[in-house]
C-alpha positions in Angstrom: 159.8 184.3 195.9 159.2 185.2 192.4 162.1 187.2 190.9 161.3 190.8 188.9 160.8 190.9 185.1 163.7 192.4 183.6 162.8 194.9 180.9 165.8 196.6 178.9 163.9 200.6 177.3 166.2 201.7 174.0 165.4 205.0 173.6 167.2 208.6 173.6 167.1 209.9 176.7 168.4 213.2 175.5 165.4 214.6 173.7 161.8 215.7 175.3 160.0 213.0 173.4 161.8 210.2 174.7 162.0 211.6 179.1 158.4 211.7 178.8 158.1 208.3 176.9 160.2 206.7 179.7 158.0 208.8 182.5 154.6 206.6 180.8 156.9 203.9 181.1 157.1 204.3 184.8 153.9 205.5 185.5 152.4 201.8 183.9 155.1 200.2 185.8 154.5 202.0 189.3 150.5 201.1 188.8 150.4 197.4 187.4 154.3 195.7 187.4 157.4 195.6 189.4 160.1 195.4 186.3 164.0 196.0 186.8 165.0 198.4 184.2 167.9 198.4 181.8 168.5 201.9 180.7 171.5 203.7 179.7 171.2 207.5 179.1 171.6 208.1 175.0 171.4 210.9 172.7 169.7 210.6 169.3 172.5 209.5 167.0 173.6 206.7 169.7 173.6 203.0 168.4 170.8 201.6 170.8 172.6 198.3 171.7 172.3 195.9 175.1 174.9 194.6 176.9 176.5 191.6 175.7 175.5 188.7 177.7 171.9 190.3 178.6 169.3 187.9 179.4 165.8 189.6 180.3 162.3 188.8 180.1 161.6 191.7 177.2 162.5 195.3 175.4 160.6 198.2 174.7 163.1 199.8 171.5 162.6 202.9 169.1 164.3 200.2 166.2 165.9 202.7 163.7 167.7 200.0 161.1 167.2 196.5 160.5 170.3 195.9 161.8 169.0 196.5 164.8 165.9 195.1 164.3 167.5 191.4 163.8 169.8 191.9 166.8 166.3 192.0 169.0 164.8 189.3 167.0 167.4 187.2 168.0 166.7 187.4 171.7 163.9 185.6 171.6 161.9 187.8 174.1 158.7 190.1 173.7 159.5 193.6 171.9 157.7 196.3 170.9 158.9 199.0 168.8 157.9 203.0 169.7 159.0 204.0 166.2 157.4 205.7 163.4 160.1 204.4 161.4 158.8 201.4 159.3 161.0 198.6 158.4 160.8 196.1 155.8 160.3 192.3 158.1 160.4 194.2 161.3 156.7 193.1 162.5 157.4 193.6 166.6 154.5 194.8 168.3 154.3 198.9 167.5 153.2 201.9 169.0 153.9 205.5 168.0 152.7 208.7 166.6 149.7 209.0 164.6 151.0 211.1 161.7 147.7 211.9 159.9 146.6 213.7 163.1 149.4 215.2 164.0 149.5 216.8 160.2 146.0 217.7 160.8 146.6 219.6 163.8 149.4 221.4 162.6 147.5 222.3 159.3 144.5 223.6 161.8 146.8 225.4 163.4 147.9 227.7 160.6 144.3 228.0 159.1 142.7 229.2 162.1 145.4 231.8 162.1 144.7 232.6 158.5 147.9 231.3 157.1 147.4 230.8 153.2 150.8 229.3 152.5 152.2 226.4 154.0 155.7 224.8 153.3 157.6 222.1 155.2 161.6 221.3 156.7 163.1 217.7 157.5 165.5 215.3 156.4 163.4 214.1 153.7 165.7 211.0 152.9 164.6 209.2 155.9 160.9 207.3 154.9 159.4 208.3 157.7 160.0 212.2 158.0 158.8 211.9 154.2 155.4 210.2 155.4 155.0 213.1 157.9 155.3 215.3 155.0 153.3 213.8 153.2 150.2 213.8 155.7 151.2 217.4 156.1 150.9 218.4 152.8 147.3 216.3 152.3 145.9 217.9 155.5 146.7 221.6 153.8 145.8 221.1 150.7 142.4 220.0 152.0 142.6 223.3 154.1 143.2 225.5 151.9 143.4 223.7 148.1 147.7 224.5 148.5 150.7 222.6 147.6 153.5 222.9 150.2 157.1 224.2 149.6 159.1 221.7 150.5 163.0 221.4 152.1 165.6 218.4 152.7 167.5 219.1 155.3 169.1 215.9 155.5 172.4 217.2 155.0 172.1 219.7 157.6 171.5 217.1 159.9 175.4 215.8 159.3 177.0 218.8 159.9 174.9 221.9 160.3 177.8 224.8 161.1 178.4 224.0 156.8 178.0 227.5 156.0 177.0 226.6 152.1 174.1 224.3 153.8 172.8 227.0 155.8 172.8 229.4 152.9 170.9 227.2 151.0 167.8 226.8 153.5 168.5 230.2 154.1 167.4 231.6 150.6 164.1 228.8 150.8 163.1 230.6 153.5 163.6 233.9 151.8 162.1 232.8 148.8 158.7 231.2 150.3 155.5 233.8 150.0 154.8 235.4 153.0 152.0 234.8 155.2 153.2 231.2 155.0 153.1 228.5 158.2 156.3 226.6 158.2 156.1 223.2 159.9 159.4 221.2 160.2 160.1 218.1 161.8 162.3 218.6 164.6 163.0 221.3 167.8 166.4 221.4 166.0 165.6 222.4 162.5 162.9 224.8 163.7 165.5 226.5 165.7 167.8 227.0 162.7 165.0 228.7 160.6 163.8 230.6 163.4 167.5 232.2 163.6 167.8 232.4 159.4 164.7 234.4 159.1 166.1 236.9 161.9 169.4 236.8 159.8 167.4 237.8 156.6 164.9 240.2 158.3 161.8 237.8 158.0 159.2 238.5 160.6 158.4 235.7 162.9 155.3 235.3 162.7 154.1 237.8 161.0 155.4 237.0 157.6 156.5 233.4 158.3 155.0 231.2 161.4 157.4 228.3 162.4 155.9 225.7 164.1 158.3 222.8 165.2 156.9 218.9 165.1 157.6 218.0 168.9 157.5 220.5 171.8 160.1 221.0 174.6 159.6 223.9 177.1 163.5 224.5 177.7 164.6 224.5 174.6 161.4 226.3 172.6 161.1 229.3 175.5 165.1 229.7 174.8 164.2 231.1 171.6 163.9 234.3 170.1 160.9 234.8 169.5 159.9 231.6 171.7 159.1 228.9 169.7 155.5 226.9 169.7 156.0 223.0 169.6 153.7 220.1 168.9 153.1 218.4 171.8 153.6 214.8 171.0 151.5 212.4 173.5 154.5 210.5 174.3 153.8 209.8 177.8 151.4 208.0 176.9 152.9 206.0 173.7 155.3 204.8 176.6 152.5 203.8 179.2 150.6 201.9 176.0 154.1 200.3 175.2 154.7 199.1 178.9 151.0 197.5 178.7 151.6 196.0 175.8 154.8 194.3 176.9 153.1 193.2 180.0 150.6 191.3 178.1 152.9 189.9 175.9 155.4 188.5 178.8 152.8 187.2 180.6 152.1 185.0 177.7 148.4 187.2 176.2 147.8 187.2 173.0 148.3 190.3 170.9 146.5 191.6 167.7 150.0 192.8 166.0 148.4 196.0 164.5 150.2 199.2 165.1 148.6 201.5 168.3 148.7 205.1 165.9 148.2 207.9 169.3 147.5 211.4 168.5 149.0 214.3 169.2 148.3 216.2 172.3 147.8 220.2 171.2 149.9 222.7 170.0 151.6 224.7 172.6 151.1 228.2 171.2 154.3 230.5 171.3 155.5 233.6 170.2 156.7 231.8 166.6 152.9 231.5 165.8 150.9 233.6 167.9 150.1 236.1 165.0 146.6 236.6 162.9 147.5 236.9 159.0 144.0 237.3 158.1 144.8 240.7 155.3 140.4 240.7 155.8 140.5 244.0 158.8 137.3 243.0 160.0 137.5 239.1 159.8 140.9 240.1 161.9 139.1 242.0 164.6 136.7 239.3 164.9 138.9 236.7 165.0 141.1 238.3 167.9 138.2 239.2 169.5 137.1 235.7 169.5 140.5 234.4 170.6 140.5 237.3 173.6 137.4 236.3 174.5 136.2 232.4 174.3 137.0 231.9 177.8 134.0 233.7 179.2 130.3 234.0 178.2 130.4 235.1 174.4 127.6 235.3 171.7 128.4 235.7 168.1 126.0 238.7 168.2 128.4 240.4 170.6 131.4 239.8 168.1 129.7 240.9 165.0 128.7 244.5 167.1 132.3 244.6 168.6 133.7 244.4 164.4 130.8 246.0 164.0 128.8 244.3 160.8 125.6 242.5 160.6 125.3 239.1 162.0 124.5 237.2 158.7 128.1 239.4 156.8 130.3 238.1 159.8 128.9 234.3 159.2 129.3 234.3 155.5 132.4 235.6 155.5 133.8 233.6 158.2 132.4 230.5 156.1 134.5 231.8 153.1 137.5 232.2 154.4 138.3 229.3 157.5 134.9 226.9 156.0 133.2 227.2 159.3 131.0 229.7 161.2 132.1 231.8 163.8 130.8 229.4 166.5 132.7 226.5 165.5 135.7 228.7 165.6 134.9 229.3 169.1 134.1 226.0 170.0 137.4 224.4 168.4 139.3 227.9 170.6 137.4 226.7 174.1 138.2 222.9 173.6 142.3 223.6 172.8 141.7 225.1 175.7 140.0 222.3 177.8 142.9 220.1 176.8 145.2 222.2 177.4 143.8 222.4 181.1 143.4 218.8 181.2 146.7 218.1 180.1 149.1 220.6 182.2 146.5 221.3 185.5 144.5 219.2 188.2 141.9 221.5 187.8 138.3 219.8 188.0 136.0 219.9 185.1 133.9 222.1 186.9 136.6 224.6 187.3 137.9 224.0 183.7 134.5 224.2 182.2 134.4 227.8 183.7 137.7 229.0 182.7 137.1 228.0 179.2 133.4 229.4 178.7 131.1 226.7 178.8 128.1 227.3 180.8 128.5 224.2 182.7 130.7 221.4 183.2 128.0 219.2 182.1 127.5 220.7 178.7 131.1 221.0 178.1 131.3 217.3 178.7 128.8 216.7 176.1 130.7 218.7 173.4 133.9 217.6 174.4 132.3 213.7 174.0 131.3 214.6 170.8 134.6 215.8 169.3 137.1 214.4 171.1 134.9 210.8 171.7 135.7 210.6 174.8 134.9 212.2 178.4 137.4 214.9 179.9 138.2 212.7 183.0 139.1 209.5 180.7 140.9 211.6 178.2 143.2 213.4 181.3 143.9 209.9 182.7 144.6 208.3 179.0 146.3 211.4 178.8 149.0 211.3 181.4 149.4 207.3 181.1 147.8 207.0 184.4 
């Protein structure tokens, strides 16, 4: 009788993104391989190290330091690496976060709320958090021709009760123009500035919309007002991971080029669930839109709700978001659909209806041709399953 694999998973177990990584882990491992699992629960800041003496088959790690990086290299098993960290020599297997789309999403997020400012928190020091930054601050100023404030809180992340530190990101915030989206890296620092801008009498969202860079229910519905997260498609980072481990133990070849998997959506709280559109009627159309999208709606029925003529509400929706009032309502109903897709068991047909399309089988075909892929494949790819 053949024995199990033995597989060793290095990653938090504290944090959102790294339960639901572990859950794709499980879910490949239910459907395709019987693996004993080495896993010891860890926060973020915990030295990911195996027991002296371990002898298994392969490791699925988020490698942080080349330290650690050469301790796994010198197992001589399969790895692959779920970090977005990138090492110099570290060339395991990798698959993680594609940070070009989750910057994109978050930019998209703010402009279809009319947000004209954007500025961005993280511990800047680290290379990676930079890179997401970085694709942040592309994606707006492609959205809107703006540069983005930006803040290091890489000291904060040491000690964060410094009161001097606090005060610092505390008069950023103050200073940044209003009607500004605010994207930071982490649940943690996006919890901080939600509570300075209380502190200094900022409206959230009104003024400033935070928007934190992972998403977890417990934590963001805690906050007041609740904070919206990025939802990070880790689940499925972990089931791609597990695959890819599988092949590699098995003795398949592998290509060695990073898997980059987007994000998920945005799940919409309190902390951006504003219009700062200063336009009254663009406003009025735009909520009317977002009211609305999940029923039968014409654009002629929003441009007699604002009211104005057809032809003013187009132009002026083209001059201030760069796209007409249906593609606004098409990109509303598909956040939507994946939402469904991604939290519900609901079929197609029932989530085609709930979101406004006239039937499942055109809201296949448009959701084909945005998302390249069908609704069924992208729930299953979705979920890892």
């Amino acid at each position: 009788m053949s024995r199990h694999h033995r597989v060793a998973i290095l990653v938090e177990t504290s944090s959102g993104w790294g339960r639901r990584l572990i859950r794709g882990i499980t879910n490949f491992v239910d459907k395709h391989e019987a693996w004993d699992i080495d896993i010891t629960p860890r926060d973020v800041f915990a030295e990911h190290q195996l027991p002296s003496g371990w002898d298994g088959d392969g490791v699925i790690a988020r490698i942080r330091t080349p330290e650690m990086a050469k301790r796994l290299r010198r197992l001589r098993v399969p790895v692959v690496n779920v970090s977005g960290i990138e090492l110099k020599n570290c060339d395991f297997p990798r698959v993680t976060t594609n940070f070009n789309a989750t910057a994109q999403l978050a930019a998209d997020h703010f402009v279809e709320r009319g947000y004209n400012h954007f500025a961005y928190a993280g511990p800047l020091q680290q290379a990676y958090v930079a890179r997401h930054a970085g694709a942040f601050r592309a994606a707006a100023a492609a959205k809107r021709d703006q540069t983005v404030e930006l803040f290091d809180t890489s000291l904060l992340q040491a000690d964060r009760r410094e009161p001097a530190l606090e005060s610092a990101i505390g008069d950023w915030v103050a200073g940044l123009r209003r009607s500004c989206g605010l994207f930071s890296w982490s649940i943690a620092d996006a919890m901080l500035l939600l509570r300075l801008c209380t502190d200094r009498d900022i409206a959230v969202p009104d003024e400033i919309a935070i928007l934190a860079g992972d998403d977890d229910p417990l934590l963001c519905n805690l906050c007041r007002p609740t904070l919206s997260g990025l939802v990070v498609a880790s689940e499925q980072i972990g089931y791609q991971a597990a695959q890819r481990l599988h092949n590699l133990i098995s003795g398949g070849p592998d290509a060695g080029q990073p898997q980059l998997i987007d994000p998920v959506e945005v799940d919409t709280r309190n902390s951006t669930n504003a219009l700062a559109i200063k336009d009254e009627d663009l406003r009025r159309a735009m909520r009317y839109l977002r009211e609305n999208a999940h029923r039968d709606l014409s654009i002629d029925e929003v441009a007699d709700f604002v009211p104005m003529s057809r032809r003013s509400l187009e132009r002026r929706f083209r001059a201030h978001f760069g796209d007409s009032p249906l593609a606004q309502l098409q990109r509303l109903r598909l956040a939507h659909v994946r939402q469904l897709l991604a939290m519900t068991d609901l079929p197609v047909s029932q989530v085609a209806r709930k979101c406004g399309f006239a039937s499942p089988v055109y809201m296949t075909a448009v959701f084909r041709q945005e998302v390249g892929t069908t609704p069924l494949r992208y729930r299953a790819k979705l979920r890892a399953r």
